[in-house]
C-alpha positions in Angstrom: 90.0 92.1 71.7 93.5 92.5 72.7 95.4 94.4 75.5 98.1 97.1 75.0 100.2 98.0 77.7 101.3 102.0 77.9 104.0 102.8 80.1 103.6 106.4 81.1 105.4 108.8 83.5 104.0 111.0 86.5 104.7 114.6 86.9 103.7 117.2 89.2 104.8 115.5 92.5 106.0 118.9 94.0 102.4 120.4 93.9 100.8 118.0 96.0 102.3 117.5 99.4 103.5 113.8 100.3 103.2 112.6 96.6 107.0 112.0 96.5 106.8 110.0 99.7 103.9 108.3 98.6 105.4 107.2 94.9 108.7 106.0 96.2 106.9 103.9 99.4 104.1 102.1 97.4 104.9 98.9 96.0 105.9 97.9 92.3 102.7 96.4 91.1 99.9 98.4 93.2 96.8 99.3 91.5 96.3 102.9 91.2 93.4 104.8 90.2 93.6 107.1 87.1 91.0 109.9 87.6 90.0 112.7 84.4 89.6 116.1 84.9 88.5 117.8 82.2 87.6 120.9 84.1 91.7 121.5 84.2 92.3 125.0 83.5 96.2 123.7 82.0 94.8 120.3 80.1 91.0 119.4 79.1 92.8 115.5 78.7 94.3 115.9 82.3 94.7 112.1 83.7 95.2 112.3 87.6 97.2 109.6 89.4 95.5 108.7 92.6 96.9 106.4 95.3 94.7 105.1 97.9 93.3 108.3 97.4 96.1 110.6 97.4 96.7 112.8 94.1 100.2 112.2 93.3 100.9 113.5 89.7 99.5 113.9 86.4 100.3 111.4 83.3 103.3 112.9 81.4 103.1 114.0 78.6 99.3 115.8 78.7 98.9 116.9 75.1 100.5 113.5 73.3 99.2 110.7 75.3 96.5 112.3 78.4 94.2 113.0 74.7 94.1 109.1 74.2 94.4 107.8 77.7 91.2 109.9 78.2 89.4 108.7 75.4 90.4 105.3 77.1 88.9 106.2 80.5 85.6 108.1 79.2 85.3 104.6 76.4 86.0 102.2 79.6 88.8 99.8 78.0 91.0 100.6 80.4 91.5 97.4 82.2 94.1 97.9 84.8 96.4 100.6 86.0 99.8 100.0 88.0 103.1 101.5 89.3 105.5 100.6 87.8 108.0 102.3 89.4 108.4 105.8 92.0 107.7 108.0 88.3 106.0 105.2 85.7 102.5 104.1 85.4 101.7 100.7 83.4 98.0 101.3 82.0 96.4 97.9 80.3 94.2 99.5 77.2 91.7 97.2 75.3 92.0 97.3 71.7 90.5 96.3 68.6 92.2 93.4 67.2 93.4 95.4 64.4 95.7 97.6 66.3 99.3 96.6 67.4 99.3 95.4 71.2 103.2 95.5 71.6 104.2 97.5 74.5 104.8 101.2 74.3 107.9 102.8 75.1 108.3 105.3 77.8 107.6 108.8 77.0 109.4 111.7 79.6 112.3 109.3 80.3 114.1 112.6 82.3 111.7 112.1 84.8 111.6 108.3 85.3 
């Protein structure tokens, strides 16, 4: 098995009080937990960014990539999740060793 890197950005910061604050203060490098929640009325594939237990966004965007980051999370090869930066998550994805492992490119770049 190999490990693919996906570099994904947060929305929704403005719906959850001290996100913002809580993104831009939080190291570069912090583990952050990635939480489903397929019981969203917007997104069955909704991937909720949690840090130290505050919900601070949603992976952007939630049709193209939330539908595969979730089968990630509900299959367990999801081996690590990161900030990498105030608006960008780095998720390491196990993969077969028949899919490319190169490292995505950012999706939502207007709100990195």
């Amino acid at each position: 098995m190999a490990i693919r890197q996906l570099r994904l950005g947060v929305v929704g910061q403005r719906f959850h009080p001290g996100a913002d604050k809580k993104l831009a203060e939080t190291p570069i490098g912090t583990a952050i937990d990635l939480v489903r929640e397929p019981e969203n009325k917007y997104d069955p594939n909704a991937v909720a960014v949690h840090i130290d237990g505050q919900h601070c966004g949603f992976i952007w965007p939630p049709k193209a990539q939330a539908v595969r980051l979730a089968a990630n999370i509900d299959g367990g090869s999801v081996r690590a999740a990161t900030l990498g930066g105030k608006n960008l998550v780095l998720v390491d994805v196990e993969v077969g060793d028949d899919e490319p492992t190169q490292e995505e490119e950012p999706r939502g770049d207007k709100y990195l």
